[in-house]
C-alpha positions as CSV (number, residue, x, y, z in Angstrom):
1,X,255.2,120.7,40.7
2,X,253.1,122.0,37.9
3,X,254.0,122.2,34.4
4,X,254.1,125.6,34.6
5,X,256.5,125.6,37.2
6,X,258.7,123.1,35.4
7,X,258.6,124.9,32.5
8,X,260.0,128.0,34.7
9,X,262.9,125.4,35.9
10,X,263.8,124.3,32.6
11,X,264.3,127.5,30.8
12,X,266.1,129.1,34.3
13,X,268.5,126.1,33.6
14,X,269.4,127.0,30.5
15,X,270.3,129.9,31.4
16,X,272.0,129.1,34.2
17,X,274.4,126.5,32.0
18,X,274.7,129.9,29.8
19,X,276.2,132.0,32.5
20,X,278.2,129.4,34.3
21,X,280.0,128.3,30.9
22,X,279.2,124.5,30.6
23,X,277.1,124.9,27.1
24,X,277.5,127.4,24.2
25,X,274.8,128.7,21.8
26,X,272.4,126.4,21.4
27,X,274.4,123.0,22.5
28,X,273.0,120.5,25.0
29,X,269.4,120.6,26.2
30,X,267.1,120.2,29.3
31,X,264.3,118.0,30.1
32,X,261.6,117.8,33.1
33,X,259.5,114.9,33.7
34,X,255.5,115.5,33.6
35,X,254.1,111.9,34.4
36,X,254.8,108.8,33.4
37,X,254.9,109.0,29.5
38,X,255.9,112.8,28.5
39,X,258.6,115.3,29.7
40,X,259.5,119.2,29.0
41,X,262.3,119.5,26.8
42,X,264.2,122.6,25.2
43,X,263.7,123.4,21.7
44,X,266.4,122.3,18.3
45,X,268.1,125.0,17.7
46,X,266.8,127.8,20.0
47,X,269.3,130.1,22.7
48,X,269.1,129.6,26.0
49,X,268.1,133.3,26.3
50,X,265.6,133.7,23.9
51,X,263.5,130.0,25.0
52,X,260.7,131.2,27.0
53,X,258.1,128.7,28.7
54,X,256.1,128.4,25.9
55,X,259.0,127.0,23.7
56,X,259.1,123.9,25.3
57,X,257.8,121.0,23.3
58,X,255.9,118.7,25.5
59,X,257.5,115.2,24.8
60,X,255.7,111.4,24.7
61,X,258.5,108.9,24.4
62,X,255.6,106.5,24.2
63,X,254.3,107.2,21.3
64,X,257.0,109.8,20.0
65,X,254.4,112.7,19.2
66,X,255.1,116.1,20.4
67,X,252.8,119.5,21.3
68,X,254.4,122.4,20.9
69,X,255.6,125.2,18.8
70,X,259.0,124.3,18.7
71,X,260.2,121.2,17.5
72,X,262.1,119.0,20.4
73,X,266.0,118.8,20.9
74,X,267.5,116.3,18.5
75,X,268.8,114.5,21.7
76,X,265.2,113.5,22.8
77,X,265.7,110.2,22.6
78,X,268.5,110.1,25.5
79,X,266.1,112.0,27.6
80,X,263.2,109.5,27.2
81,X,266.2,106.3,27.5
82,X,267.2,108.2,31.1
83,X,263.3,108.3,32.6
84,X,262.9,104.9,30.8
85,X,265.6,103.6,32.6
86,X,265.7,105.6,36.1
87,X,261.7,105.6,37.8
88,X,262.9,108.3,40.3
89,X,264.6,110.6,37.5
90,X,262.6,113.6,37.5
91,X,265.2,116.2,35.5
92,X,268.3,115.9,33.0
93,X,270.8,117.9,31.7
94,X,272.8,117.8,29.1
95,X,275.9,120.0,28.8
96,X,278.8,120.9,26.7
97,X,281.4,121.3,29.7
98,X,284.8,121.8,29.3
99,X,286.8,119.3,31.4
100,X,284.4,116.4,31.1
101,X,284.4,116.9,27.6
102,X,288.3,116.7,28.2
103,X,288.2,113.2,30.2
104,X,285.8,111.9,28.4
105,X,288.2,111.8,25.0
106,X,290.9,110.3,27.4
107,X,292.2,109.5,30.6
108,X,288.9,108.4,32.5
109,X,290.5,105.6,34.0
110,X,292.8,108.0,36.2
111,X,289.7,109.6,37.0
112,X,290.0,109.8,41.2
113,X,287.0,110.0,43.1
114,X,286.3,110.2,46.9
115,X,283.1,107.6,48.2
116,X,281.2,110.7,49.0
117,X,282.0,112.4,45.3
118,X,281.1,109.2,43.7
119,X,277.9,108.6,45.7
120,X,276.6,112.2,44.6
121,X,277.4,111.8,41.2
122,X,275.5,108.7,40.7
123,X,278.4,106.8,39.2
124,X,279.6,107.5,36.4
125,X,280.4,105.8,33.0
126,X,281.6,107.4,29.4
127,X,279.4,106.3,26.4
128,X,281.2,105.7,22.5
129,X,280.4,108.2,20.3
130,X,277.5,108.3,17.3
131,X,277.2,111.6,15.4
132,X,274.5,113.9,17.6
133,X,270.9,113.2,17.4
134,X,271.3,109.0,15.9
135,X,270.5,106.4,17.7
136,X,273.9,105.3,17.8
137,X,274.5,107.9,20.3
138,X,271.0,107.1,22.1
139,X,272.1,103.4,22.1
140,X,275.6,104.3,23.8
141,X,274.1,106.2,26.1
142,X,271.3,104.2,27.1
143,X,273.7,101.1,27.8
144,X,275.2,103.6,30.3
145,X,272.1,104.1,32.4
146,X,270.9,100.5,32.1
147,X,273.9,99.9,34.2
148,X,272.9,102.2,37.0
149,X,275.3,105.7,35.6
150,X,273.9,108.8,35.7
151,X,276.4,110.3,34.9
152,X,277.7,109.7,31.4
153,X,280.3,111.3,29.8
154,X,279.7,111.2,25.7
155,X,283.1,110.9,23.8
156,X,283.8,113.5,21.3
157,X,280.4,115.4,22.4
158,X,279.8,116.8,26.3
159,X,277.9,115.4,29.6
160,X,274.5,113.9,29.9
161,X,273.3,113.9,33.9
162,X,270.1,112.5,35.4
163,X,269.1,113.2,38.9
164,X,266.0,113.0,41.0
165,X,265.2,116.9,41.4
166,X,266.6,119.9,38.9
167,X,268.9,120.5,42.1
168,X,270.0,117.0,42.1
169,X,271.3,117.4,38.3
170,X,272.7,120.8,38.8
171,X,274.9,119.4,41.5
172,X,276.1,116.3,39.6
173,X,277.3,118.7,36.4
174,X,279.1,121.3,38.7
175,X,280.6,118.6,40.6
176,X,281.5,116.5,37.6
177,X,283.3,119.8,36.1
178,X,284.9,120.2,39.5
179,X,286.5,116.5,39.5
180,X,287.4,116.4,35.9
181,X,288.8,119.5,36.2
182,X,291.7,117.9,39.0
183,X,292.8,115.6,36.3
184,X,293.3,118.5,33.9
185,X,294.6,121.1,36.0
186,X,298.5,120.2,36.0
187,X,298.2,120.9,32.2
188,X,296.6,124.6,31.7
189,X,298.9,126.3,34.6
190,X,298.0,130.1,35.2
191,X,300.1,132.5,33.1
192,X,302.4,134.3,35.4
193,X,301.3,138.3,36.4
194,X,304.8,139.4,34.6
195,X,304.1,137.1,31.3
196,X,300.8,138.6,31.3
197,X,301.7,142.0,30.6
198,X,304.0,141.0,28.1
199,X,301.6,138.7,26.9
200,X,298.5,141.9,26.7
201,X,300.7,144.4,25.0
202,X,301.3,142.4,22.0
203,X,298.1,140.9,21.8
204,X,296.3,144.5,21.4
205,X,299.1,145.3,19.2
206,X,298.3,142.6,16.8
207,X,294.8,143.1,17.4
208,X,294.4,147.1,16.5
209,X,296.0,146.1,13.3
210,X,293.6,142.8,12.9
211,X,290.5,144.9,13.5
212,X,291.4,147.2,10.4
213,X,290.1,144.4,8.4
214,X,287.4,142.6,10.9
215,X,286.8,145.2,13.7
216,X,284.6,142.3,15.5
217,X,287.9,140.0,16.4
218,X,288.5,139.1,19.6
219,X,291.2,137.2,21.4
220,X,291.4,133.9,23.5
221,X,294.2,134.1,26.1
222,X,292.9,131.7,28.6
223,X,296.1,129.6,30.0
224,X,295.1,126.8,27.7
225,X,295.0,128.6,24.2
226,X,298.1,130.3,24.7
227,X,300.3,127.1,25.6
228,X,298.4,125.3,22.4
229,X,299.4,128.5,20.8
230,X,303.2,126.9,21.2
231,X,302.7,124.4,18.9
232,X,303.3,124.5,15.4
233,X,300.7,121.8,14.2
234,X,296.9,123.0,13.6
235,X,294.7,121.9,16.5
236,X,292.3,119.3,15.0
237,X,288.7,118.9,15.5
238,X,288.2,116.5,18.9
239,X,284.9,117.4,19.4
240,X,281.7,118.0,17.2
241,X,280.8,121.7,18.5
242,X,284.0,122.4,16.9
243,X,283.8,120.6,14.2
244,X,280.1,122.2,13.8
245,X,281.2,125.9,14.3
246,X,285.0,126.4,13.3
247,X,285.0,123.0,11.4
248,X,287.7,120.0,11.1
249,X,290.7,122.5,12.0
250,X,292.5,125.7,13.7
251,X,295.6,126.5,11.9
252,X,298.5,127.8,13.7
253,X,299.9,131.9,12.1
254,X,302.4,133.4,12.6
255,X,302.5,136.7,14.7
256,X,301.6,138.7,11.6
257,X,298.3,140.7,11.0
258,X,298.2,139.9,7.2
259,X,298.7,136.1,8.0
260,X,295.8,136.6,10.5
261,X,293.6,138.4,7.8
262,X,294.4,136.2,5.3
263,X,292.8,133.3,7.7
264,X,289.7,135.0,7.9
265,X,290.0,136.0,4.4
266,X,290.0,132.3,3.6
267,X,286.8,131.3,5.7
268,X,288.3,130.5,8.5
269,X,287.1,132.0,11.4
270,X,289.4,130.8,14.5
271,X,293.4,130.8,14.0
272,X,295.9,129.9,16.7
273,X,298.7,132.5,16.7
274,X,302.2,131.7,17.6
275,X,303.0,132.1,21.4
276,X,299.8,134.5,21.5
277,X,296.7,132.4,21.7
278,X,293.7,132.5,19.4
279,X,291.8,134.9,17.6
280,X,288.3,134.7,16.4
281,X,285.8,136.2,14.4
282,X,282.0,135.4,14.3
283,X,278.8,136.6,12.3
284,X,278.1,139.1,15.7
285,X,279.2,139.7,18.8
286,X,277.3,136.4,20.1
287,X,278.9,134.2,17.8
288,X,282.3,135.7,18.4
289,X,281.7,134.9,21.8
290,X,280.4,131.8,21.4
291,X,283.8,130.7,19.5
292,X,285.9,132.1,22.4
293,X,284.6,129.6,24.3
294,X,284.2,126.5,22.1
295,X,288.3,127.8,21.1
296,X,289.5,127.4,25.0
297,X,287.6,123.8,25.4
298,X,289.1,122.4,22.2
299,X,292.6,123.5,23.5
300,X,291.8,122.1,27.0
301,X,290.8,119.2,24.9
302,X,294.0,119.0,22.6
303,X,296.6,119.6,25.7
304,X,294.5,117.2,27.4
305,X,294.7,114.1,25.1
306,X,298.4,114.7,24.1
307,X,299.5,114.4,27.8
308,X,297.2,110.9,27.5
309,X,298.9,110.0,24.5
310,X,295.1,109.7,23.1
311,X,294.8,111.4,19.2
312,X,291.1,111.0,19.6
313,X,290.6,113.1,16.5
314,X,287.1,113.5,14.6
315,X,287.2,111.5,11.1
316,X,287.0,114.0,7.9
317,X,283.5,113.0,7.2
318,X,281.9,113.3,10.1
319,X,283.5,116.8,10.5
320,X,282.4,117.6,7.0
321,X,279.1,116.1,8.1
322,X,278.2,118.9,11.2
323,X,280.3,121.3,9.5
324,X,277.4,121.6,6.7
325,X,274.2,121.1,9.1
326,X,275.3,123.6,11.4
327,X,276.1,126.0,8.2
328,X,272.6,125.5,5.9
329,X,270.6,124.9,9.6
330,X,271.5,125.5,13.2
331,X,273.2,128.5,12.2
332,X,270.3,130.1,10.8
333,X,267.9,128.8,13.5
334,X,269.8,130.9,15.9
335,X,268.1,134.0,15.5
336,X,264.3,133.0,14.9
Protein backbone atom coordinates (compact mmCIF):
# COMPACT_ATOMS: atom_id res chain seq x y z
CA UNK A 1 0.00 0.00 0.00
CA UNK A 2 0.89 3.54 -0.31
CA UNK A 3 1.30 5.93 2.39
CA UNK A 4 -1.49 7.62 1.32
CA UNK A 5 -3.54 4.80 1.45
CA UNK A 6 -2.37 3.92 4.96
CA UNK A 7 -2.89 7.12 6.01
CA UNK A 8 -6.73 6.63 4.76
CA UNK A 9 -6.70 3.26 7.00
CA UNK A 10 -5.46 4.74 9.99
CA UNK A 11 -7.64 7.65 10.40
CA UNK A 12 -10.93 5.20 9.08
CA UNK A 13 -9.77 3.19 12.21
CA UNK A 14 -10.11 5.63 14.51
CA UNK A 15 -13.15 6.30 13.65
CA UNK A 16 -14.23 3.04 13.44
CA UNK A 17 -12.99 2.35 17.43
CA UNK A 18 -15.23 5.78 17.79
CA UNK A 19 -18.43 4.35 16.65
CA UNK A 20 -18.05 0.80 17.87
CA UNK A 21 -17.32 2.11 21.56
CA UNK A 22 -13.86 0.54 22.38
CA UNK A 23 -11.92 4.13 22.83
CA UNK A 24 -13.34 7.55 24.06
CA UNK A 25 -12.14 11.03 23.12
CA UNK A 26 -8.85 10.99 22.38
CA UNK A 27 -7.60 7.58 24.27
CA UNK A 28 -5.64 4.88 22.49
CA UNK A 29 -4.04 5.37 19.12
CA UNK A 30 -3.28 3.72 15.69
CA UNK A 31 -0.17 2.98 13.87
CA UNK A 32 0.68 1.65 10.18
CA UNK A 33 4.00 0.37 9.19
CA UNK A 34 5.78 2.33 6.10
CA UNK A 35 9.15 0.30 5.74
CA UNK A 36 11.46 -0.96 7.92
CA UNK A 37 12.33 2.08 10.28
CA UNK A 38 9.14 4.48 10.33
CA UNK A 39 5.25 3.96 10.79
CA UNK A 40 1.97 6.31 10.66
CA UNK A 41 0.76 7.03 13.93
CA UNK A 42 -2.29 9.22 15.27
CA UNK A 43 -1.60 12.46 16.78
CA UNK A 44 -1.37 13.36 21.13
CA UNK A 45 -4.32 14.66 21.89
CA UNK A 46 -6.36 14.95 18.71
CA UNK A 47 -10.34 13.22 18.11
CA UNK A 48 -10.72 10.57 16.13
CA UNK A 49 -13.09 12.70 14.05
CA UNK A 50 -11.34 15.70 13.55
CA UNK A 51 -7.57 13.63 12.57
CA UNK A 52 -7.45 13.84 8.91
CA UNK A 53 -4.54 12.22 6.73
CA UNK A 54 -2.38 14.88 7.04
CA UNK A 55 -2.27 14.69 11.00
CA UNK A 56 -0.43 11.76 11.12
CA UNK A 57 3.15 12.16 12.23
CA UNK A 58 5.38 9.92 10.33
CA UNK A 59 7.36 7.95 12.98
CA UNK A 60 11.39 6.67 12.94
CA UNK A 61 11.77 4.45 16.00
CA UNK A 62 15.33 4.33 14.79
CA UNK A 63 16.35 7.38 15.35
CA UNK A 64 13.17 8.80 17.22
CA UNK A 65 12.61 11.98 14.97
CA UNK A 66 9.24 12.69 13.58
CA UNK A 67 7.67 14.73 10.30
CA UNK A 68 4.64 15.99 10.73
CA UNK A 69 2.39 18.67 12.03
CA UNK A 70 1.14 16.93 14.91
CA UNK A 71 3.18 15.69 17.40
CA UNK A 72 3.07 11.59 17.77
CA UNK A 73 0.82 9.68 20.38
CA UNK A 74 2.57 9.53 23.72
CA UNK A 75 2.33 5.61 23.31
CA UNK A 76 4.87 5.67 20.37
CA UNK A 77 7.14 3.80 21.93
CA UNK A 78 4.85 0.49 22.23
CA UNK A 79 4.18 0.84 18.65
CA UNK A 80 7.89 0.92 17.60
CA UNK A 81 8.50 -2.20 20.58
CA UNK A 82 5.53 -4.19 18.53
CA UNK A 83 7.26 -3.79 14.73
CA UNK A 84 10.58 -4.15 16.66
CA UNK A 85 9.53 -7.28 17.96
CA UNK A 86 7.00 -8.79 15.23
CA UNK A 87 8.76 -8.62 11.30
CA UNK A 88 5.30 -9.39 9.81
CA UNK A 89 3.35 -6.75 11.97
CA UNK A 90 2.12 -4.29 9.62
CA UNK A 91 -0.78 -2.38 11.81
CA UNK A 92 -1.59 -1.88 15.71
CA UNK A 93 -4.15 -0.71 17.70
CA UNK A 94 -4.55 0.39 20.81
CA UNK A 95 -7.89 0.68 22.48
CA UNK A 96 -9.70 1.67 25.56
CA UNK A 97 -12.32 -1.35 25.52
CA UNK A 98 -14.50 -2.10 28.16
CA UNK A 99 -14.33 -5.79 29.06
CA UNK A 100 -10.68 -6.23 28.48
CA UNK A 101 -10.06 -3.38 30.44
CA UNK A 102 -12.28 -5.38 32.91
CA UNK A 103 -10.04 -8.75 32.81
CA UNK A 104 -7.20 -7.19 32.59
CA UNK A 105 -7.53 -5.65 36.41
CA UNK A 106 -8.55 -9.30 37.39
CA UNK A 107 -9.62 -12.60 36.64
CA UNK A 108 -7.38 -13.43 33.47
CA UNK A 109 -6.61 -16.66 34.62
CA UNK A 110 -10.34 -17.80 34.15
CA UNK A 111 -10.03 -16.42 30.94
CA UNK A 112 -11.50 -19.55 28.58
CA UNK A 113 -10.52 -19.67 25.14
CA UNK A 114 -11.30 -22.15 22.31
CA UNK A 115 -7.85 -23.35 19.98
CA UNK A 116 -9.39 -21.55 17.17
CA UNK A 117 -10.11 -18.10 19.41
CA UNK A 118 -6.66 -18.33 20.77
CA UNK A 119 -4.98 -19.00 17.42
CA UNK A 120 -6.70 -15.65 16.00
CA UNK A 121 -5.93 -13.67 18.74
CA UNK A 122 -2.27 -14.30 18.66
CA UNK A 123 -2.01 -15.29 22.25
CA UNK A 124 -2.48 -13.27 24.65
CA UNK A 125 -0.70 -11.90 27.75
CA UNK A 126 -1.60 -8.89 30.36
CA UNK A 127 1.33 -6.30 30.89
CA UNK A 128 1.88 -4.52 34.74
CA UNK A 129 1.01 -1.10 34.69
CA UNK A 130 3.41 2.29 34.32
CA UNK A 131 1.54 5.58 34.20
CA UNK A 132 0.64 6.21 30.19
CA UNK A 133 3.28 7.35 27.87
CA UNK A 134 6.73 6.04 30.45
CA UNK A 135 8.70 3.57 29.59
CA UNK A 136 7.64 1.62 32.43
CA UNK A 137 4.63 0.90 30.43
CA UNK A 138 6.67 0.43 27.08
CA UNK A 139 8.87 -1.98 29.07
CA UNK A 140 5.79 -4.07 30.35
CA UNK A 141 4.51 -4.15 27.22
CA UNK A 142 7.35 -5.00 25.19
CA UNK A 143 8.28 -8.08 27.53
CA UNK A 144 4.72 -9.19 26.36
CA UNK A 145 5.57 -9.27 22.65
CA UNK A 146 9.12 -10.59 23.12
CA UNK A 147 7.23 -13.60 24.25
CA UNK A 148 5.24 -14.06 21.08
CA UNK A 149 1.62 -12.01 22.52
CA UNK A 150 -0.02 -9.91 20.44
CA UNK A 151 -2.41 -9.36 22.26
CA UNK A 152 -1.78 -7.59 25.54
CA UNK A 153 -3.96 -6.53 27.91
CA UNK A 154 -2.40 -3.27 29.94
CA UNK A 155 -3.63 -3.31 33.65
CA UNK A 156 -5.34 -0.24 34.85
CA UNK A 157 -5.14 1.21 31.09
CA UNK A 158 -6.98 -0.68 27.91
CA UNK A 159 -5.74 -3.22 24.98
CA UNK A 160 -2.74 -2.95 22.72
CA UNK A 161 -3.14 -5.56 19.48
CA UNK A 162 -0.64 -6.19 16.71
CA UNK A 163 -1.57 -8.00 13.60
CA UNK A 164 -0.27 -8.58 10.16
CA UNK A 165 -2.96 -6.36 8.07
CA UNK A 166 -5.35 -3.45 9.63
CA UNK A 167 -8.03 -6.31 9.19
CA UNK A 168 -5.95 -8.69 11.07
CA UNK A 169 -5.94 -6.06 14.20
CA UNK A 170 -9.52 -5.12 13.87
CA UNK A 171 -10.44 -8.78 14.23
CA UNK A 172 -8.21 -9.53 17.34
CA UNK A 173 -9.83 -6.30 19.31
CA UNK A 174 -13.50 -7.21 18.46
CA UNK A 175 -12.79 -10.72 19.32
CA UNK A 176 -10.88 -9.93 22.38
CA UNK A 177 -14.00 -7.72 23.62
CA UNK A 178 -16.18 -10.69 22.55
CA UNK A 179 -14.21 -13.28 24.83
CA UNK A 180 -13.71 -10.98 27.76
CA UNK A 181 -16.99 -10.02 27.61
CA UNK A 182 -18.16 -14.13 28.56
CA UNK A 183 -16.27 -13.70 31.74
CA UNK A 184 -18.06 -10.53 32.57
CA UNK A 185 -21.49 -11.23 31.44
CA UNK A 186 -22.97 -13.12 34.63
CA UNK A 187 -22.29 -9.78 36.42
CA UNK A 188 -24.05 -6.78 34.37
CA UNK A 189 -27.51 -8.99 33.76
CA UNK A 190 -30.09 -6.96 31.51
CA UNK A 191 -32.56 -4.93 33.55
CA UNK A 192 -35.94 -6.47 33.20
CA UNK A 193 -38.68 -4.65 30.63
CA UNK A 194 -41.03 -4.06 33.89
CA UNK A 195 -37.93 -2.49 36.13
CA UNK A 196 -37.20 -0.48 33.17
CA UNK A 197 -40.11 1.56 33.14
CA UNK A 198 -40.00 2.00 36.74
CA UNK A 199 -36.48 2.60 36.40
CA UNK A 200 -37.11 5.64 33.22
CA UNK A 201 -39.90 7.47 35.07
CA UNK A 202 -37.79 8.37 37.98
CA UNK A 203 -34.82 8.91 36.21
CA UNK A 204 -36.46 11.87 34.03
CA UNK A 205 -38.09 12.84 37.13
CA UNK A 206 -34.84 13.46 38.85
CA UNK A 207 -33.41 14.71 35.74
CA UNK A 208 -35.97 17.67 34.74
CA UNK A 209 -35.25 18.86 38.13
CA UNK A 210 -31.24 18.28 37.70
CA UNK A 211 -31.34 20.15 34.40
CA UNK A 212 -32.73 23.44 36.25
CA UNK A 213 -29.21 23.83 37.32
CA UNK A 214 -27.01 22.06 34.50
CA UNK A 215 -29.44 21.59 31.42
CA UNK A 216 -26.45 19.46 29.72
CA UNK A 217 -26.79 16.31 32.31
CA UNK A 218 -27.31 13.19 31.09
CA UNK A 219 -27.95 9.78 32.62
CA UNK A 220 -26.02 6.40 32.52
CA UNK A 221 -28.52 3.45 33.00
CA UNK A 222 -26.59 0.79 31.31
CA UNK A 223 -27.15 -2.59 33.44
CA UNK A 224 -23.86 -2.11 35.00
CA UNK A 225 -24.20 1.60 36.50
CA UNK A 226 -27.38 0.98 37.84
CA UNK A 227 -26.39 -2.30 39.99
CA UNK A 228 -23.05 -0.20 41.08
CA UNK A 229 -25.67 2.41 41.81
CA UNK A 230 -26.72 -0.17 44.81
CA UNK A 231 -23.84 0.32 46.56
CA UNK A 232 -23.27 2.79 49.18
CA UNK A 233 -19.42 3.16 48.86
CA UNK A 234 -18.00 5.67 46.03
CA UNK A 235 -16.67 3.82 43.01
CA UNK A 236 -12.93 4.40 43.02
CA UNK A 237 -10.67 5.13 40.24
CA UNK A 238 -9.47 1.49 38.57
CA UNK A 239 -8.42 2.83 35.59
CA UNK A 240 -6.50 6.02 34.37
CA UNK A 241 -9.18 7.43 31.72
CA UNK A 242 -11.11 7.83 34.84
CA UNK A 243 -8.80 8.89 36.85
CA UNK A 244 -7.83 11.49 33.88
CA UNK A 245 -11.51 12.73 33.20
CA UNK A 246 -13.80 12.32 36.43
CA UNK A 247 -10.60 11.81 38.69
CA UNK A 248 -9.76 9.42 41.82
CA UNK A 249 -13.61 8.99 42.67
CA UNK A 250 -17.58 8.82 41.88
CA UNK A 251 -19.49 9.42 45.03
CA UNK A 252 -22.60 7.63 45.59
CA UNK A 253 -26.20 10.61 46.29
CA UNK A 254 -28.88 10.06 47.27
CA UNK A 255 -32.12 10.30 45.06
CA UNK A 256 -32.21 14.03 45.63
CA UNK A 257 -31.74 16.81 42.92
CA UNK A 258 -30.06 19.27 45.41
CA UNK A 259 -27.61 16.33 46.55
CA UNK A 260 -27.04 15.85 42.71
CA UNK A 261 -26.46 19.75 42.24
CA UNK A 262 -24.46 20.05 45.04
CA UNK A 263 -21.99 17.26 43.31
CA UNK A 264 -21.58 19.29 40.38
CA UNK A 265 -21.57 22.31 42.39
CA UNK A 266 -18.52 20.88 44.01
CA UNK A 267 -16.45 20.03 40.77
CA UNK A 268 -17.43 16.88 40.45
CA UNK A 269 -18.72 16.00 37.31
CA UNK A 270 -19.98 12.15 37.57
CA UNK A 271 -22.20 10.99 40.73
CA UNK A 272 -23.64 7.55 41.17
CA UNK A 273 -27.24 7.92 42.42
CA UNK A 274 -28.82 5.45 44.69
CA UNK A 275 -30.67 2.60 42.82
CA UNK A 276 -30.75 4.98 39.67
CA UNK A 277 -27.42 4.87 37.94
CA UNK A 278 -25.19 7.76 37.14
CA UNK A 279 -25.42 11.19 36.04
CA UNK A 280 -22.96 13.32 34.32
CA UNK A 281 -22.09 16.50 33.27
CA UNK A 282 -19.28 17.63 30.73
CA UNK A 283 -17.90 20.97 29.24
CA UNK A 284 -20.38 20.04 25.88
CA UNK A 285 -22.27 17.61 24.64
CA UNK A 286 -19.04 15.62 23.52
CA UNK A 287 -17.57 15.45 26.76
CA UNK A 288 -20.82 14.59 28.42
CA UNK A 289 -20.79 11.84 26.22
CA UNK A 290 -17.55 10.94 26.51
CA UNK A 291 -18.15 10.45 30.44
CA UNK A 292 -21.24 8.26 29.79
CA UNK A 293 -19.08 5.96 28.50
CA UNK A 294 -15.85 6.07 30.47
CA UNK A 295 -18.86 5.96 33.69
CA UNK A 296 -20.36 2.42 32.30
CA UNK A 297 -16.58 0.87 31.89
CA UNK A 298 -15.46 1.87 35.38
CA UNK A 299 -18.69 0.29 36.74
CA UNK A 300 -18.07 -2.89 34.47
CA UNK A 301 -14.74 -2.48 35.92
CA UNK A 302 -15.72 -2.15 39.78
CA UNK A 303 -18.56 -5.09 39.64
CA UNK A 304 -15.97 -6.86 37.85
CA UNK A 305 -13.06 -6.89 40.40
CA UNK A 306 -15.34 -7.16 43.43
CA UNK A 307 -16.70 -10.55 42.13
CA UNK A 308 -12.70 -11.43 41.75
CA UNK A 309 -12.09 -10.27 45.08
CA UNK A 310 -9.31 -7.99 43.20
CA UNK A 311 -9.36 -4.02 44.85
CA UNK A 312 -7.01 -3.13 42.00
CA UNK A 313 -7.52 0.56 42.84
CA UNK A 314 -5.34 3.45 41.28
CA UNK A 315 -2.93 4.96 44.12
CA UNK A 316 -3.79 8.75 45.11
CA UNK A 317 -0.91 10.08 43.33
CA UNK A 318 -0.95 8.68 40.24
CA UNK A 319 -4.72 9.68 40.13
CA UNK A 320 -3.75 13.21 41.16
CA UNK A 321 -1.01 12.80 38.52
CA UNK A 322 -3.47 12.39 35.14
CA UNK A 323 -6.09 14.15 36.99
CA UNK A 324 -3.91 17.44 36.39
CA UNK A 325 -2.32 16.60 32.75
CA UNK A 326 -5.53 15.88 31.36
CA UNK A 327 -7.00 19.26 33.09
CA UNK A 328 -3.93 21.98 32.13
CA UNK A 329 -3.43 19.65 28.63
CA UNK A 330 -5.35 16.94 26.94
CA UNK A 331 -8.33 18.72 27.84
CA UNK A 332 -7.56 21.74 26.06
CA UNK A 333 -5.97 19.92 23.04
CA UNK A 334 -9.31 18.53 22.35
CA UNK A 335 -10.67 21.22 20.32
CA UNK A 336 -7.51 22.53 18.24
Amino acid sequence: MTEQELRSQVTATGRELLKDGLVARTWGNVSARVDKDRFLITPSGLDYLQTQDEDLALYNAKDKTWEGPRKPSSEKGIHAAAYEAFPDAAFVIHTHQNFASAVGLAGFEKLRLSKDEGKKLGRIGVAEYGLPGTAKLKEAVEAQFKQGVHTVLMKHHGAVVVGSSKEEAYERVLLLEEVCKRLCDPETKPISEGDKIELKTRQDDLLYEIKKSYPGVMVVDTPAAVKRSNEVVPLVAQLDDMAQMIGKKIDVATENPEAVVLQFKTGRNAVLVKDLGAFVVGMDQDDTEALKLLVDKACICSIHTRGAKEKCTLGAFDCALMRFVYKKKYSKQKNK
